[in-house]
C-alpha positions in Angstrom: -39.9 25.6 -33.7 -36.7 23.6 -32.5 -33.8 24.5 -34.1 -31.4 21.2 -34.9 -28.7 23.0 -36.6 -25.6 24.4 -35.7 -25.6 26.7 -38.8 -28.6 28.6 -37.4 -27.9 31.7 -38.2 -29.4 32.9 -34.5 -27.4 30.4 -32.9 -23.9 31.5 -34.8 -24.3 34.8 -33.1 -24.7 33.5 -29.7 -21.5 31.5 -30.8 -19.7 34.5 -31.3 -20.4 35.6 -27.6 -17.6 33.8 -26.7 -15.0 36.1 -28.1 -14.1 39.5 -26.3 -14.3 41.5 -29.2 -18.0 41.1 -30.4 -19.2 41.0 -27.0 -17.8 44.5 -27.0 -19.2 45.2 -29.9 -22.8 43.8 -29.4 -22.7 44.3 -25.6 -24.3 41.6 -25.0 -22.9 38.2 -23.6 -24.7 34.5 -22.7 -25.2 33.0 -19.1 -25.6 29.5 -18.8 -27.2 26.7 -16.2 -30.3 27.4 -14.1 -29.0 29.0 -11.4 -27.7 32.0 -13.0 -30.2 32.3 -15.6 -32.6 32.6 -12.2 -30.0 35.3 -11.2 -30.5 37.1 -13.9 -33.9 37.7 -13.8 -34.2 38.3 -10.2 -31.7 40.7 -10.4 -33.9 42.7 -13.2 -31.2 42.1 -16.1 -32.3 43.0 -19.7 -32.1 39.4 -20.9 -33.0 39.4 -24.9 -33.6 35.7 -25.4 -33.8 32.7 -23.8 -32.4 29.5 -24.7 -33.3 25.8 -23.9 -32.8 22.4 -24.6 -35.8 20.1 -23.4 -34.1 17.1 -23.7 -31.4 18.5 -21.7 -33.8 19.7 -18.7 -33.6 18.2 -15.1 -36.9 18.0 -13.5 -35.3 20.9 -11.1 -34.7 23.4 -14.3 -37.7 22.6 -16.4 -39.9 23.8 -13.1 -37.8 26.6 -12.9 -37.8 27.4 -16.9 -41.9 28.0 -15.9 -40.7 30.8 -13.5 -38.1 32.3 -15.7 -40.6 32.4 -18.9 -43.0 34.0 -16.8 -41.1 36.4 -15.4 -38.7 37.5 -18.0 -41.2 37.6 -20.8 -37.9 37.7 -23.1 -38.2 35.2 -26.5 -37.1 31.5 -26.4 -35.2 29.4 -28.4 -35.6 25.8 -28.5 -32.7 23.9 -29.4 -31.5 20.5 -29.2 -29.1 19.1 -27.2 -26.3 18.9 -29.9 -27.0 22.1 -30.6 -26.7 23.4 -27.0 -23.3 21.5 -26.5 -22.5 23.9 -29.5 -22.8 27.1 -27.2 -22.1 25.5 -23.8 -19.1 23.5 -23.7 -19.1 23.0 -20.2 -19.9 19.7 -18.1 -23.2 19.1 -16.2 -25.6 21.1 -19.1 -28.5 22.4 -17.6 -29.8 22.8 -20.9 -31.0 26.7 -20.2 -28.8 29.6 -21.0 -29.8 33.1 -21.7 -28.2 36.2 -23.7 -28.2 39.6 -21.7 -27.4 42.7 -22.1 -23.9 44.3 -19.8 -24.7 46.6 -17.3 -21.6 49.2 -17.2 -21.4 52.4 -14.6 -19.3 55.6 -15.4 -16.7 56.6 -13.1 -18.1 60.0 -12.8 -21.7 58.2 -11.6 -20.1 56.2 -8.8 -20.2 58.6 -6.0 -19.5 56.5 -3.0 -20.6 59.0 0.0 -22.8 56.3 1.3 -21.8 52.9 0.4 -20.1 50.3 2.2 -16.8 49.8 -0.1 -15.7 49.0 -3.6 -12.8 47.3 -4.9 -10.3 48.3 -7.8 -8.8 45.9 -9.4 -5.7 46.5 -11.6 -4.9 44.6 -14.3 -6.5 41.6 -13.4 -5.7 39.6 -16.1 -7.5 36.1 -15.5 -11.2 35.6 -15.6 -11.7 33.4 -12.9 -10.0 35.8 -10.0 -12.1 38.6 -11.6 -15.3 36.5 -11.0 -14.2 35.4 -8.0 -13.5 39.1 -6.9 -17.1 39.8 -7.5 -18.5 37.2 -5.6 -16.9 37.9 -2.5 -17.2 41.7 -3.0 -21.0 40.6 -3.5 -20.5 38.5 -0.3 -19.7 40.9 2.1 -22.6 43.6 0.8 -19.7 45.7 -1.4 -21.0 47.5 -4.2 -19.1 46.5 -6.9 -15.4 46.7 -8.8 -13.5 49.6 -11.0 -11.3 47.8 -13.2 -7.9 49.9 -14.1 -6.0 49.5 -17.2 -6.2 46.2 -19.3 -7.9 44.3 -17.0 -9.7 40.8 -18.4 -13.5 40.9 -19.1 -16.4 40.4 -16.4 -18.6 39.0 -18.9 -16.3 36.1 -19.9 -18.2 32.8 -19.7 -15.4 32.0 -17.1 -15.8 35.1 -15.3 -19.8 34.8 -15.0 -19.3 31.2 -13.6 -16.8 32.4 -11.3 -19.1 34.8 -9.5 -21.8 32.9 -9.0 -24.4 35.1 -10.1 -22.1 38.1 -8.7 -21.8 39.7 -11.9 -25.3 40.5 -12.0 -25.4 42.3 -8.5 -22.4 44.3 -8.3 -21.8 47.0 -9.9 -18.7 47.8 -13.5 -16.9 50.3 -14.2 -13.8 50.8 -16.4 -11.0 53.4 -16.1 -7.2 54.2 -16.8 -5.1 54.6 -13.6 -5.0 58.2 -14.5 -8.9 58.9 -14.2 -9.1 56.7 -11.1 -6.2 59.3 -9.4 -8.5 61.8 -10.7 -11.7 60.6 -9.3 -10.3 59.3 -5.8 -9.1 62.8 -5.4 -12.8 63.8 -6.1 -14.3 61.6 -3.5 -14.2 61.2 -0.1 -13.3 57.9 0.2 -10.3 55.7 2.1 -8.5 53.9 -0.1 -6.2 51.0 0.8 -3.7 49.0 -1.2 -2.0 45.8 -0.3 1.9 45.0 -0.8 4.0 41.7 1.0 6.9 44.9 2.0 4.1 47.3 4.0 5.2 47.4 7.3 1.3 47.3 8.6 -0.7 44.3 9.5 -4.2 44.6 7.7 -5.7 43.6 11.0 -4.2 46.7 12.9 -6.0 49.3 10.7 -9.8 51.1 11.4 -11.5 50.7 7.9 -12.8 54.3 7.2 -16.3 54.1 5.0 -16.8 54.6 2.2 -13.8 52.6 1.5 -12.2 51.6 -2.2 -9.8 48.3 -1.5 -7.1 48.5 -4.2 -5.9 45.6 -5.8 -3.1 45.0 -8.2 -2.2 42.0 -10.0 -0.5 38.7 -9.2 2.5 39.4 -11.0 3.3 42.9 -10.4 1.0 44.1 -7.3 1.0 47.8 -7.3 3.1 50.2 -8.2 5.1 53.1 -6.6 2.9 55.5 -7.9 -0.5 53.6 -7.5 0.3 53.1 -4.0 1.6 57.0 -3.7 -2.9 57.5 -3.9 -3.6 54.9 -1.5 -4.5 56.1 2.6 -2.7 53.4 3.9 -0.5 50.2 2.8 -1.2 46.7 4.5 0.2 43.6 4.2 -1.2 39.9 4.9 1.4 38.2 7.2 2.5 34.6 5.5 4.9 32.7 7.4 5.2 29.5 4.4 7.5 29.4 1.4 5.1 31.2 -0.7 6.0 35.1 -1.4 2.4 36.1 -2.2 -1.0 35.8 -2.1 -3.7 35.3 -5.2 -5.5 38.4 -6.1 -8.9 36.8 -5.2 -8.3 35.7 -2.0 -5.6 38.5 -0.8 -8.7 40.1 -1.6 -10.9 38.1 0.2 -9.1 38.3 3.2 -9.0 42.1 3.8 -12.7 42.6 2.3 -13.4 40.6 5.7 -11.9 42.1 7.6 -13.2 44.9 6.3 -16.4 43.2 6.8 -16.0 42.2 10.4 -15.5 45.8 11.4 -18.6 47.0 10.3 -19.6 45.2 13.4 -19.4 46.4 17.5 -16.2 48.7 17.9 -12.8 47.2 18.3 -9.7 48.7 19.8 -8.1 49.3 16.4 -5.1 51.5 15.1 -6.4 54.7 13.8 -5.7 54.9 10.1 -4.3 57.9 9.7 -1.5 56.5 13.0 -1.0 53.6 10.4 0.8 55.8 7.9 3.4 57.1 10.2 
């Protein structure tokens, strides 16, 4: 049955999605346009119900509607355009969205002996730079992000579309600054921060694994005492105007290099020389 009203009663509550606080409260939030509906699914999400718009379907999404249907087996909604535009106000509609369920880790089940890295991100505050973080955490095979403090929301509709799909492969976990201290001291892990005053280029450090990347946030970086846990402070040389990097791509930067160590050996600076 298509539903042509905005009043639906089904489609008010996907509606409400859109604020932080009942997507907290439902733990659920909506995912919208083909490509990371197909995310989704592939990446074994608990989707509840799909939505779609036939009018709105491209020849490209209504053959890959047939795929999602099959394989997510979740209900659909069919809804018209109007009504889609009512829960995607984005350009370029797809006309296929889909409400999932969060995927959240505790901080006492992340035991990173054998990954690659994570990254913590402190008070990251906008949604975009967190779903950027993710996808270039995601990029370079990471495992996923601890957010400290009062950090914005991975499952904000700007967030989601930030990470391309990201948000579905990596992993989440929340925690004050206090239980992080408390669970990098339980871990063998490296952690490294990043400050514009650190006397250390990022490129002359050796990347122990696993490795936590710790990130604070555009405005106030981190502090004294959040850098007082970290193995070793570096700093991303910048020779315009500009004081500072963005948190995304400051990020970015270091996960590859990060990255590109993983590779054959290179003559780098022992970390533990880096702190003196």
């Amino acid at each position: 049955m298509l539903i042509t009203s905005r009043a639906n009663p089904k489609i008010k509550e996907i509606r409400r999605l859109f604020t932080r606080k009942y997507r907290q409260r439902t733990g659920l939030f909506f995912v919208e346009g083909l490509q990371l509906v197909e995310e989704a699914v592939a990446m074994h999400a608990d989707i509840t119900t799909l939505v779609v718009a036939p009018e709105l379907l491209s020849e490209e999404s209504a053959k890959g509607l047939v795929s999602v249907r099959e394989r997510a087996e979740v209900p659909c909604l069919e809804v018209t355009g109007e009504v889609f535009s009512s829960i995607s106000p984005r350009d370029g509609q797809q006309g296929i969205g889909a409400v999932a369920c969060q995927r959240w880790d505790s901080l006492d089940d992340i035991g990173p002996a054998t990954d690659f890295c994570w990254v913590a991100a402190d008070q990251i505050r906008h949604p975009g730079s967190l779903g950027t973080i993710l996808r270039v955490c995601d990029a370079v095979g990471g495992e996923g992000v601890i957010l400290i403090g009062d950090a914005s929301d991975p499952y904000d509709p700007t967030a989601v579309r930030a990470s391309l799909g990201a948000v579905f492969s990596q992993r989440l976990a929340k925690a004050s600054f206090g239980e992080f201290a408390a669970w990098r001291q339980r871990q063998n892990c490296f952690v490294v921060g990043t400050s514009p005053t650190s006397s250390t280029d990022y490129r002359a450090v050796s990347y122990g694994t696993p490795a936590v990347l710790f990130m604070g946030s555009d405005r106030r970086g981190l502090s004294a005492e959040q850098q007082a846990i970290c193995d070793v402070m570096v700093r991303i040389p910048m020779v315009g105007r500009c004081d500072s990097h963005h948190v995304a791509v400051a990020t970015g930067i270091v996960l590859y290099e990060m990255f590109n160590q993983r590779g054959p050996a290179k003559n780098r600076v022992p970390h533990e020389h880096a702190l003196s």
